[in-house]
C-alpha positions as YAML, in Angstrom:
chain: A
units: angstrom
residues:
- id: 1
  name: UNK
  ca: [-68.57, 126.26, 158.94]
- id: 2
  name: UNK
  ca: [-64.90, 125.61, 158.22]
- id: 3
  name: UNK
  ca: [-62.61, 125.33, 155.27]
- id: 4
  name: UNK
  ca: [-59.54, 123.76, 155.29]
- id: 5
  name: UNK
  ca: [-56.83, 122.91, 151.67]
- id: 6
  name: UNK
  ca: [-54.79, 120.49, 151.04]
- id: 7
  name: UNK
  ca: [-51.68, 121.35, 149.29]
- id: 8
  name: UNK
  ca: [-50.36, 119.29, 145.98]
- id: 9
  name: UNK
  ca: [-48.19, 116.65, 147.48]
- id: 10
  name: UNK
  ca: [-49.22, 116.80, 151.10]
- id: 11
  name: UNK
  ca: [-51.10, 114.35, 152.73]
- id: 12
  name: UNK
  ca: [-52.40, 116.76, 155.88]
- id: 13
  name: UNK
  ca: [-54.94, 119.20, 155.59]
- id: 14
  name: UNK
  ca: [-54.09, 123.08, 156.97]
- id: 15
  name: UNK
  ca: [-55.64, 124.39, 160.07]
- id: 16
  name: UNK
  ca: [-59.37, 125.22, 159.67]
- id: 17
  name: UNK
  ca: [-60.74, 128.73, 158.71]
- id: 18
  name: UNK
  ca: [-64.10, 129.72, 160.18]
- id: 19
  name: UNK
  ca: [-65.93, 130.91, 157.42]
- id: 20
  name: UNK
  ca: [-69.06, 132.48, 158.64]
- id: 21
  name: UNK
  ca: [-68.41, 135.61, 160.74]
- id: 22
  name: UNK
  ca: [-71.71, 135.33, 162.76]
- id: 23
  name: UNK
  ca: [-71.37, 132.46, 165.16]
- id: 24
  name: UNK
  ca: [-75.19, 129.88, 163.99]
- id: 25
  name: UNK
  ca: [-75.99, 131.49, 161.30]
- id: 26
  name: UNK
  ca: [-75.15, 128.83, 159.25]
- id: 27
  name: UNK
  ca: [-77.88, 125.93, 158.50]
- id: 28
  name: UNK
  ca: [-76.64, 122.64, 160.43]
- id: 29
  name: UNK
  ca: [-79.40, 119.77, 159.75]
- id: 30
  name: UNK
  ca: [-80.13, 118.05, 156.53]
- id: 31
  name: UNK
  ca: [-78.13, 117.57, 153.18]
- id: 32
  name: UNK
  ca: [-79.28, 119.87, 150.75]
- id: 33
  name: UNK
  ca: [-79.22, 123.04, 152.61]
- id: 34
  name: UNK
  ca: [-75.39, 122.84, 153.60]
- id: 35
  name: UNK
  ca: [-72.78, 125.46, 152.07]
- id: 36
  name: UNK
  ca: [-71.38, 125.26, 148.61]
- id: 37
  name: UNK
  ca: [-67.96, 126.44, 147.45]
- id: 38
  name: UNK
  ca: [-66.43, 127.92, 144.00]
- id: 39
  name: UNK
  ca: [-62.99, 128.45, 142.85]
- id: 40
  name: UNK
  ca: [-62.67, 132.01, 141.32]
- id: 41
  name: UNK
  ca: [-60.10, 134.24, 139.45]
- id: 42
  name: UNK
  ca: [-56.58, 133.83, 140.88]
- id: 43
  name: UNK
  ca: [-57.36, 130.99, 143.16]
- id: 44
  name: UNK
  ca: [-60.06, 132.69, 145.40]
- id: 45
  name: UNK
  ca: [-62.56, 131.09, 147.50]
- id: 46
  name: UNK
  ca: [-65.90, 131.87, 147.11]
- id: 47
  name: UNK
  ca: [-68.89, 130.33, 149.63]
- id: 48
  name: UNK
  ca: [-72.29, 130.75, 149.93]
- id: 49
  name: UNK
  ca: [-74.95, 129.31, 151.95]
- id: 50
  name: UNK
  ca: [-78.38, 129.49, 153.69]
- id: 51
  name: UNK
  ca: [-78.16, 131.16, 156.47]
- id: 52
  name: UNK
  ca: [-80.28, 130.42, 159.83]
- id: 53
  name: UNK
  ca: [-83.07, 131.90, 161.79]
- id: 54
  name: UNK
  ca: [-80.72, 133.51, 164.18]
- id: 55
  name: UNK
  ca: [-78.80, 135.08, 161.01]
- id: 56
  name: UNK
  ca: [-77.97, 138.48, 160.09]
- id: 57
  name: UNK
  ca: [-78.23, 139.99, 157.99]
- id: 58
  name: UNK
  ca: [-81.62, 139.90, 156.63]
- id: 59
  name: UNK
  ca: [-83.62, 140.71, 153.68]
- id: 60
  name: UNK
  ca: [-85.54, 143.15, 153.42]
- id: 61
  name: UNK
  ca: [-88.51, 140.71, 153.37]
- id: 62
  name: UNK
  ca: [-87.38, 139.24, 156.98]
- id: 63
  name: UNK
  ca: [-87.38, 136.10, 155.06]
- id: 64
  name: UNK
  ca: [-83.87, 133.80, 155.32]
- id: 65
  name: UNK
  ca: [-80.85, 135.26, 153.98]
- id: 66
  name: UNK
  ca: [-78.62, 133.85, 151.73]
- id: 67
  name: UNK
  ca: [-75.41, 134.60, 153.40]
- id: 68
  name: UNK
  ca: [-71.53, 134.64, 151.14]
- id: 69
  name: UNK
  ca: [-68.27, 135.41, 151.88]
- id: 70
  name: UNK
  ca: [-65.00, 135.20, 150.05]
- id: 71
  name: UNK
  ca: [-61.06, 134.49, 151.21]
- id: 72
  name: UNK
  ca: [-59.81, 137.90, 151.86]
- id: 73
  name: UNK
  ca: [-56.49, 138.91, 149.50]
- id: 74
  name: UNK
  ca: [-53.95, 137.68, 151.99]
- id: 75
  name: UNK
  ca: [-55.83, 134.47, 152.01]
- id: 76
  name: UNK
  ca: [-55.78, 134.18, 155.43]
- id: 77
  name: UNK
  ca: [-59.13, 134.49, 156.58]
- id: 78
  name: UNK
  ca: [-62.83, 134.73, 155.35]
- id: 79
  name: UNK
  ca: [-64.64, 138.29, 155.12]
- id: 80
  name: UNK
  ca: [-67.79, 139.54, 157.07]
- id: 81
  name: UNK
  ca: [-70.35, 137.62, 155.53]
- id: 82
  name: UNK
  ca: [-73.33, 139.62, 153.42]
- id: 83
  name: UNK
  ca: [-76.73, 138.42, 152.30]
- id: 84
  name: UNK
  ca: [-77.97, 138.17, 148.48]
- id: 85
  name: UNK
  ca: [-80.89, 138.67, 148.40]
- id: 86
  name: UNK
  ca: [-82.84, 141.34, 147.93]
- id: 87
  name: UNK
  ca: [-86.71, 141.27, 146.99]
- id: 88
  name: UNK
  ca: [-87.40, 137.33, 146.97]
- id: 89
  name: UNK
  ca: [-88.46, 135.14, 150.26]
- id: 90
  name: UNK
  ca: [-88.98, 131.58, 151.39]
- id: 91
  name: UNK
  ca: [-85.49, 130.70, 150.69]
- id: 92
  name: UNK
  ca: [-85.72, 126.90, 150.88]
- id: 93
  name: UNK
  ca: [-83.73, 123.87, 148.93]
- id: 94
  name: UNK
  ca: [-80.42, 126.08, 149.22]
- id: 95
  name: UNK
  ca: [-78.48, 128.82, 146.91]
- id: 96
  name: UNK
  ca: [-75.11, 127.72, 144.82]
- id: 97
  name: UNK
  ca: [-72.27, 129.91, 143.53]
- id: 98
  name: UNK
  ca: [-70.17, 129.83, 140.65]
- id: 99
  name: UNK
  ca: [-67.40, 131.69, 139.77]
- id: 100
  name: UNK
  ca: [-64.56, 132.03, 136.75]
- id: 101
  name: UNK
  ca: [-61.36, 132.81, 136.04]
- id: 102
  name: UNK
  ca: [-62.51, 136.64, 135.11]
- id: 103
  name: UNK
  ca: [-63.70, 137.47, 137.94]
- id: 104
  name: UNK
  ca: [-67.31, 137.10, 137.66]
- id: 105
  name: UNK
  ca: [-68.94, 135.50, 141.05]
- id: 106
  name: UNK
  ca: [-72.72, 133.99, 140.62]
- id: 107
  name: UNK
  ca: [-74.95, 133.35, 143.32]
- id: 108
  name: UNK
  ca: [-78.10, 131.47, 142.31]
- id: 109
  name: UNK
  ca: [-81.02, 130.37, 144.06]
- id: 110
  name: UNK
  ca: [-84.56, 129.30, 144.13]
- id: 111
  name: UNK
  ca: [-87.15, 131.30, 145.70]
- id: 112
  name: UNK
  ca: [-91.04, 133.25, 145.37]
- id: 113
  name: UNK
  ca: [-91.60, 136.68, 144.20]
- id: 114
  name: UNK
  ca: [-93.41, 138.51, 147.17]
- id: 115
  name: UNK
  ca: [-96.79, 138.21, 144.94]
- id: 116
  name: UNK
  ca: [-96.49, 134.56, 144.40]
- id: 117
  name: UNK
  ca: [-99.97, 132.59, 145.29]
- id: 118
  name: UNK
  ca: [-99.09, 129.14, 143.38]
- id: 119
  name: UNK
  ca: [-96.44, 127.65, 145.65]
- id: 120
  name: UNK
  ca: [-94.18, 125.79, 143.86]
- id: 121
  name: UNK
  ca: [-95.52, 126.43, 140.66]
- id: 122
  name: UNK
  ca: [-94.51, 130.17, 141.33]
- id: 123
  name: UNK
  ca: [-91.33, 129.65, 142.07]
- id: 124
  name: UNK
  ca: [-88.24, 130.58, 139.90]
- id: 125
  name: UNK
  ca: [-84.76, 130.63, 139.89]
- id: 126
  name: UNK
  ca: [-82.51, 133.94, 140.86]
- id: 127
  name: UNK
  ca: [-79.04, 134.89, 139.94]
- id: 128
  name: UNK
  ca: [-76.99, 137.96, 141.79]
- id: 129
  name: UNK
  ca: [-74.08, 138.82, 139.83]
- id: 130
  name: UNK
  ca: [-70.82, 140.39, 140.58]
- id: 131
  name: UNK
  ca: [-68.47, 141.68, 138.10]
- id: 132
  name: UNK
  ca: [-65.10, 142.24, 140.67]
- id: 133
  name: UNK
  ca: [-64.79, 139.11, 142.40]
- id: 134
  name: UNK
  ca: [-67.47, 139.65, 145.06]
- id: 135
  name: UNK
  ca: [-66.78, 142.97, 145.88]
- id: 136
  name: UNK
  ca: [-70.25, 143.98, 145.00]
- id: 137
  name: UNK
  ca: [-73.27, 142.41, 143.94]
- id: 138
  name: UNK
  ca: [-75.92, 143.25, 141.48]
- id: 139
  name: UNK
  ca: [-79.70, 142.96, 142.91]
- id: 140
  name: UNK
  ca: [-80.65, 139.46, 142.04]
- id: 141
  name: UNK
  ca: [-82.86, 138.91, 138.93]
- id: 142
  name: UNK
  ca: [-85.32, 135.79, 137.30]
- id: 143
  name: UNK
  ca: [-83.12, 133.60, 135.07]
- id: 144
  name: UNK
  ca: [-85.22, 131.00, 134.19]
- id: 145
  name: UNK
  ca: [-86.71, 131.39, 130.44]
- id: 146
  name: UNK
  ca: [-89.39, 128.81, 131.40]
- id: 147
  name: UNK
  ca: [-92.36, 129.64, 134.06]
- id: 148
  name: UNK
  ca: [-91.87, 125.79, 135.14]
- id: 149
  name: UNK
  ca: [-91.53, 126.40, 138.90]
- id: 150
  name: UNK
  ca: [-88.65, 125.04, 141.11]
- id: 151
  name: UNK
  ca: [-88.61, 121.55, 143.73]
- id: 152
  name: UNK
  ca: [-88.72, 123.95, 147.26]
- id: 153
  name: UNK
  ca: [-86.71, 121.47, 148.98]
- id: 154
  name: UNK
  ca: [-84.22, 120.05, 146.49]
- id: 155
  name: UNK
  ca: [-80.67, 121.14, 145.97]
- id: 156
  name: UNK
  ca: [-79.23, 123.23, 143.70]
- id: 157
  name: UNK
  ca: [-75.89, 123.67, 141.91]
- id: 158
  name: UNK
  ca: [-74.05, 125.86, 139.47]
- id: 159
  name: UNK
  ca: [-70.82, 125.74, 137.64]
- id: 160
  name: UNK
  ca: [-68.62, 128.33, 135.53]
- id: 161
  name: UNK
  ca: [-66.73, 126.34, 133.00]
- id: 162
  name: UNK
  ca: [-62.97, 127.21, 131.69]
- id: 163
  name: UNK
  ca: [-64.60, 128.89, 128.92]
- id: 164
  name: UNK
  ca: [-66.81, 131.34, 130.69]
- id: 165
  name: UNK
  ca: [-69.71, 129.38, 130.22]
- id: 166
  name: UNK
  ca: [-72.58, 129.23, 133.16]
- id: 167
  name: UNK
  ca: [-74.77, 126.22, 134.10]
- id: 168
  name: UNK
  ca: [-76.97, 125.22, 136.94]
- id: 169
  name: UNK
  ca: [-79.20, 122.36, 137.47]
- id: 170
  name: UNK
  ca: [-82.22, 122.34, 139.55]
- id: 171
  name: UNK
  ca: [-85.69, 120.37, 139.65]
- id: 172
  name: UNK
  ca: [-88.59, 122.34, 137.86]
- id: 173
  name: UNK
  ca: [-92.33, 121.60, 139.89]
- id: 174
  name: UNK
  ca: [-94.80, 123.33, 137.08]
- id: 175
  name: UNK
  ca: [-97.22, 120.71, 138.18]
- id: 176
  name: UNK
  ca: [-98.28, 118.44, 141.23]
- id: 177
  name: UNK
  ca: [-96.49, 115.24, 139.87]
- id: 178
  name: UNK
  ca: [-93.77, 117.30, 137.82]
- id: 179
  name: UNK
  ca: [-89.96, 116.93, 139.25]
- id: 180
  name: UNK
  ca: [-87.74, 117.17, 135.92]
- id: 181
  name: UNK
  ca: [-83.71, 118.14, 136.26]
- id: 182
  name: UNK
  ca: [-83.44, 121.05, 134.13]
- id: 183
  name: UNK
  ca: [-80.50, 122.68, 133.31]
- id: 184
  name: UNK
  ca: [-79.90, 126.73, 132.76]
- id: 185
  name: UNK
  ca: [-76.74, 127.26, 130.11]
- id: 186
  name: UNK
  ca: [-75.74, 130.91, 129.47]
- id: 187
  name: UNK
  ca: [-72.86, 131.90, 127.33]
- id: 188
  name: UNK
  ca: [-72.39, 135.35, 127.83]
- id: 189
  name: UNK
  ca: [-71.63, 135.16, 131.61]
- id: 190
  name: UNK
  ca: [-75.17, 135.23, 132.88]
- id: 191
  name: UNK
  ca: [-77.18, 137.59, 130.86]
- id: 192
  name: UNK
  ca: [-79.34, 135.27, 128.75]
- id: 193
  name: UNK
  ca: [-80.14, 131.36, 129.80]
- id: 194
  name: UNK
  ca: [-81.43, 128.43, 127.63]
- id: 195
  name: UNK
  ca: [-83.49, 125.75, 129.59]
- id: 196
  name: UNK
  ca: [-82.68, 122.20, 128.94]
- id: 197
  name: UNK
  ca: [-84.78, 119.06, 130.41]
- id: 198
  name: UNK
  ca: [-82.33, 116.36, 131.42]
- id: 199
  name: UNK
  ca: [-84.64, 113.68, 133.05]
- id: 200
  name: UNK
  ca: [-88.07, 113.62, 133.40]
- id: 201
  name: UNK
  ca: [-89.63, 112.45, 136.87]
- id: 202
  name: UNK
  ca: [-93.15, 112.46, 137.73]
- id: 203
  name: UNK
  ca: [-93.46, 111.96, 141.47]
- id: 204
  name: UNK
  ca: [-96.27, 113.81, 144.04]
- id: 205
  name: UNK
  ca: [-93.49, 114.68, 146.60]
- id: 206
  name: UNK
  ca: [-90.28, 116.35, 146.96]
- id: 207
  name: UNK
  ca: [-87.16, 114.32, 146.70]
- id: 208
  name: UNK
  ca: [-84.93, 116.38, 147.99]
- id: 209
  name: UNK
  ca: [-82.35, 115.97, 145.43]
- id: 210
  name: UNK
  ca: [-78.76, 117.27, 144.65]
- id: 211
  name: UNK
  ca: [-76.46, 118.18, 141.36]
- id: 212
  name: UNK
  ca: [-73.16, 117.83, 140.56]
- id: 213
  name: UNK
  ca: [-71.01, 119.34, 138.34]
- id: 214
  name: UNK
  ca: [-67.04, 119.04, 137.32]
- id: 215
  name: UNK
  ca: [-64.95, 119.71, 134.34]
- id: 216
  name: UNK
  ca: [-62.13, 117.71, 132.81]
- id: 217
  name: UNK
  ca: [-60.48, 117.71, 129.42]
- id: 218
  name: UNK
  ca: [-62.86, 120.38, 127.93]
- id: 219
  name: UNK
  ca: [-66.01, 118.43, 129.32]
- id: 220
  name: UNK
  ca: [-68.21, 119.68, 131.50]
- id: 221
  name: UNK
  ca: [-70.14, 116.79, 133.62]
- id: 222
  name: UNK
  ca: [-73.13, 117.06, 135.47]
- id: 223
  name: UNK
  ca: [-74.86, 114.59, 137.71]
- id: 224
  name: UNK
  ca: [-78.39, 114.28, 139.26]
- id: 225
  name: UNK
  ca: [-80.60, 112.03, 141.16]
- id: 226
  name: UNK
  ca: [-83.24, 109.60, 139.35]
- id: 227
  name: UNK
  ca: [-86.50, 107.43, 140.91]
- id: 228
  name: UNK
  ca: [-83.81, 104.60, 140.95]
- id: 229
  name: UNK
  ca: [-79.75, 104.92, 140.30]
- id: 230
  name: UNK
  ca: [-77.95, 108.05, 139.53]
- id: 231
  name: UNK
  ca: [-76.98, 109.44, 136.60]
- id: 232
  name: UNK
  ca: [-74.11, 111.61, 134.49]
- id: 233
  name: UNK
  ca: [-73.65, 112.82, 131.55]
- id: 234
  name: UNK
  ca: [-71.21, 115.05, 129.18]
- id: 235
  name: UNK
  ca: [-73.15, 118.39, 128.73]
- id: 236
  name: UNK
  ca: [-70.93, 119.31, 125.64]
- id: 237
  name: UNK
  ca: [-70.04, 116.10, 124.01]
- id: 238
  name: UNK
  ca: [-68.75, 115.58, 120.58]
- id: 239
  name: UNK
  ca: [-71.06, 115.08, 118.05]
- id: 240
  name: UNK
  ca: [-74.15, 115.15, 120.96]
- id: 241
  name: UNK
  ca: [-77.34, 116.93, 120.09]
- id: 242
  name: UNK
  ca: [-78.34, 115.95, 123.58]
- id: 243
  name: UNK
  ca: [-76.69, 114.77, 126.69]
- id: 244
  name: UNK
  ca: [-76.35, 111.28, 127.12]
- id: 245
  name: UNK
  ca: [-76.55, 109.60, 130.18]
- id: 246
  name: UNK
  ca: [-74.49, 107.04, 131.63]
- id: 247
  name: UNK
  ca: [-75.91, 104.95, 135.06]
- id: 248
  name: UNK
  ca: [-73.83, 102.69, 137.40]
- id: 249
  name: UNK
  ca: [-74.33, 98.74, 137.52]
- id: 250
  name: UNK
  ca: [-76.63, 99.62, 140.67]
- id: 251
  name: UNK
  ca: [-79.92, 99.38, 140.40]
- id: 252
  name: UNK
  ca: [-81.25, 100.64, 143.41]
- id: 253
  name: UNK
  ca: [-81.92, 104.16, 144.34]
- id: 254
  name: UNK
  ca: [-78.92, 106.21, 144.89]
- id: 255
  name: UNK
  ca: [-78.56, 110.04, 146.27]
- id: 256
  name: UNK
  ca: [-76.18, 112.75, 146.42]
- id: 257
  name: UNK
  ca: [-73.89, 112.34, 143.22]
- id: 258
  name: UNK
  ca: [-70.86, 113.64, 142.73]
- id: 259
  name: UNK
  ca: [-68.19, 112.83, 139.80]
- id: 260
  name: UNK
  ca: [-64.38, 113.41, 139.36]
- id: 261
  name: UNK
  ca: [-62.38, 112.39, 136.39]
- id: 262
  name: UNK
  ca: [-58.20, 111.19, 136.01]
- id: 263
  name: UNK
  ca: [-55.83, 111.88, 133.75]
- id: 264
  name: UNK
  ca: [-56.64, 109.21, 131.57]
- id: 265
  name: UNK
  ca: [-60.37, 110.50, 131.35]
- id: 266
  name: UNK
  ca: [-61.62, 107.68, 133.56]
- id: 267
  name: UNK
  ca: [-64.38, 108.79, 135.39]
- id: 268
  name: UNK
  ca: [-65.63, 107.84, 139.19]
- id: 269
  name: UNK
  ca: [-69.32, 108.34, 140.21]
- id: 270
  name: UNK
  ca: [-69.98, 108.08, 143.93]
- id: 271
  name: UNK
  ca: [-73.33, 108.41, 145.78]
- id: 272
  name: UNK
  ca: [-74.78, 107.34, 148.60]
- id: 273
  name: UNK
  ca: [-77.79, 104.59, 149.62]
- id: 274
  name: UNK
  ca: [-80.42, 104.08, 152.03]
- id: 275
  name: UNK
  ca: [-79.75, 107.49, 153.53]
- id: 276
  name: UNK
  ca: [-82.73, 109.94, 153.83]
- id: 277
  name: UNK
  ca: [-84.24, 112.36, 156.05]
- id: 278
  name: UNK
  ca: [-82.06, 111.53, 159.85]
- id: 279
  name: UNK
  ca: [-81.17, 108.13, 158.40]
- id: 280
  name: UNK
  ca: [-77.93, 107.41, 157.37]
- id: 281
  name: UNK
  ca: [-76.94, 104.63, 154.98]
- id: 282
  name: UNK
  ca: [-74.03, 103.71, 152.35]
- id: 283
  name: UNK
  ca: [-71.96, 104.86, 150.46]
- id: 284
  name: UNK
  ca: [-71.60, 103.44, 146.86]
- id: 285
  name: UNK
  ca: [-69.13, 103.82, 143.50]
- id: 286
  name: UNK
  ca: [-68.45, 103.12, 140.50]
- id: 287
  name: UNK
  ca: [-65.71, 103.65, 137.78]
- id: 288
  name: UNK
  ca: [-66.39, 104.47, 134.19]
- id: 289
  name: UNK
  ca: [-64.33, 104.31, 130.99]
- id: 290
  name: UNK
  ca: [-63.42, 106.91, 128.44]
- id: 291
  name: UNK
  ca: [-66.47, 105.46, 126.70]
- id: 292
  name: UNK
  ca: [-68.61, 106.33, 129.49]
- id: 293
  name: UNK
  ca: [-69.77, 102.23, 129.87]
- id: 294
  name: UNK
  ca: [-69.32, 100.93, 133.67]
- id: 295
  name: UNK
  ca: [-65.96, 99.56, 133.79]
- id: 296
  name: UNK
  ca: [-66.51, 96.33, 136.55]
- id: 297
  name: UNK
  ca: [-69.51, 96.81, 138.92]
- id: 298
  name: UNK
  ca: [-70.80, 99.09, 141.43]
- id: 299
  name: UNK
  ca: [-68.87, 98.93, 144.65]
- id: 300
  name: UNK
  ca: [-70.40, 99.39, 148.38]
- id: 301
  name: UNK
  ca: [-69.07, 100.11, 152.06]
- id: 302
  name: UNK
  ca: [-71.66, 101.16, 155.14]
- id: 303
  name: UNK
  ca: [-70.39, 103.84, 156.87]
- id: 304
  name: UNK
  ca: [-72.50, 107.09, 155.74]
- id: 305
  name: UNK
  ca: [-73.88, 108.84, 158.76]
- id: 306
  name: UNK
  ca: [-77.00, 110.52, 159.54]
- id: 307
  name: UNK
  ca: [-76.76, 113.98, 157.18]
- id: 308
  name: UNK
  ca: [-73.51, 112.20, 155.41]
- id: 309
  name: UNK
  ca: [-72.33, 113.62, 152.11]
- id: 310
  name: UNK
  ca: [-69.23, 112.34, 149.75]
- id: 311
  name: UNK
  ca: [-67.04, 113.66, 148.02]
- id: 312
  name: UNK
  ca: [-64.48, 112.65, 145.22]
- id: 313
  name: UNK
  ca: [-61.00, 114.06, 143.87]
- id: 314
  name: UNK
  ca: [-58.87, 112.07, 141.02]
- id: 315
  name: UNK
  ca: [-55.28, 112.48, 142.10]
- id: 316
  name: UNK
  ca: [-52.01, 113.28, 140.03]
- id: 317
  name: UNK
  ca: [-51.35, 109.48, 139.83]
- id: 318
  name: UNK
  ca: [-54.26, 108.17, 138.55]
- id: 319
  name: UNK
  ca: [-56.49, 107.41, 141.51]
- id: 320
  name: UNK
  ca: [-59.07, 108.49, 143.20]
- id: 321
  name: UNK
  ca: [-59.77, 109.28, 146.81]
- id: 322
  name: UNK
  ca: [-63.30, 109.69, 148.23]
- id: 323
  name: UNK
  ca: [-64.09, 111.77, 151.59]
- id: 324
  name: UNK
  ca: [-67.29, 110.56, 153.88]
...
């Protein structure tokens, strides 16, 4: 894996960083399992991700490690990468990390107690905690307040808001058909969680699904998956006793979403289509008002390839620019 920034008012991107220290141990195939990024306290980079067979090190349950690292002080190269966890196993849909301008670094996943003998149904969502910008890390400990399982192979995502707040999404599997996005809020920088069901989704398989989350103007957006197009929706909205969801002109199924928001509180959604397991497909937007109704219709352009993400930035001017 590599990072590379792009400075304000630049057009190039700097040389690439090699972030993990152990050449494959970082999980190359598929979408979901890929690394995930978070801006801490005084700029730093934080990155986590599920590490491979060949990667080291361990847990002690031999099971796959969740490896992180973080930029070193000089900011000129990534540190030795560690693993997370410390008493869970079958490490599957991928780990997330959040992080805030205090200093506090999260690393959540979903994973099985070593008792578990339910499956999905048994499994449950972890958080390891540091409290010096990754220094150190906490053993990891059960978040969720609801026994509702997690999706093995979907995606997960967390976010640490200007505030201090802490979210993550995830899909909850408490039952054969049951695949609900549920989102984990804590105020009091990951000690206590409430569970909230975004969308409800009763299908007997896993979709291997993915979150989003971005903040702009004191909002906090999140974005998930549906049975047919995706979704967003303002998780702290005026007036809102719940989140209210806004969905593209599209009507067909969409994947991946991600969201980023201008100056003038425009917002563009961008996902993909037709892309699944080794199949690539489209990729697909959409621009929404300050009202959160579609402004025009959904726009499309082939071009996604096989294990093809997006990604979206508003720039200084107003616009947008997407990366596939």
């Amino acid at each position: 894996m590599f990072y590379v920034r792009r400075a304000a008012g630049k057009a190039e991107f700097s040389q690439p960083l090699s972030v993990n220290s152990q050449p494959g141990s970082a999980i190359a195939i598929g979408t979901i399992r890929g690394a995930q990024l978070a801006l801490g306290k005084a700029g730093r980079i934080h990155i986590a991700w599920n590490g491979s067979s060949q990667a080291e090190p361990k847990p002690k349950t031999q099971s796959s490690p969740l490896l992180y690292t973080r930029l070193n002080d000089a900011g000129t190269a990534f540190e030795p990468q560690r693993n997370v966890i410390n008493s869970t196993q079958h490490l599957d849909g991928g780990g997330t990390v959040a992080a805030d301008a205090q200093g506090n670094v999260y690393v959540l996943w979903h994973s099985a107690p070593v008792d578990n003998k339910v499956g999905e149904a048994g499994r449950a969502v972890f958080l390891a905690r540091s409290k010096d910008e990754g220094k150190t890390f906490a053993a990891e400990r059960m978040v969720n307040p609801d026994l509702s399982g997690a999706c093995g192979c979907c995606g997960m995502r967390a976010f640490a808001d200007s505030q201090g707040n802490l979210f993550a999404l995830y899909r909850t599997a408490g039952g054969a058909l049951n695949r609900d996005m549920t989102l984990l809020t804590s105020k009091n920088q990951g000690e206590i969680f409430t569970s909230t069901t975004l969308h409800r989704w009763n299908i007997g398989q896993c979709p291997m699904s993915s979150e989003f989350f971005t903040e702009a103007g004191g909002r906090v957006l999140a974005a998930w998956e549906t049975a047919g197009p995706v979704q967003f929706a303002a998780l702290n909205g005026a007036g809102q006793k719940a989140p209210v969801a806004s969905t593209p002109t599209a009507t067909v199924k969409g994947k991946y979403p991600v969201t980023a928001v201008n100056q003038a509180g425009e917002t563009l959604l961008v996902w993909t289509e037709g892309t699944a397991w080794q199949r690539g497909g489209a990729l697909a937007w959409q621009l929404f008002g300050t009202d959160g109704k579609p402004a025009g219709t959904a726009q499309r352009r082939d071009g996604i390839p096989v294990w093809g993400l997006a990604a979206a930035v508003a720039e200084p001017d107003g616009g947008f620019t997407v990366l596939y």
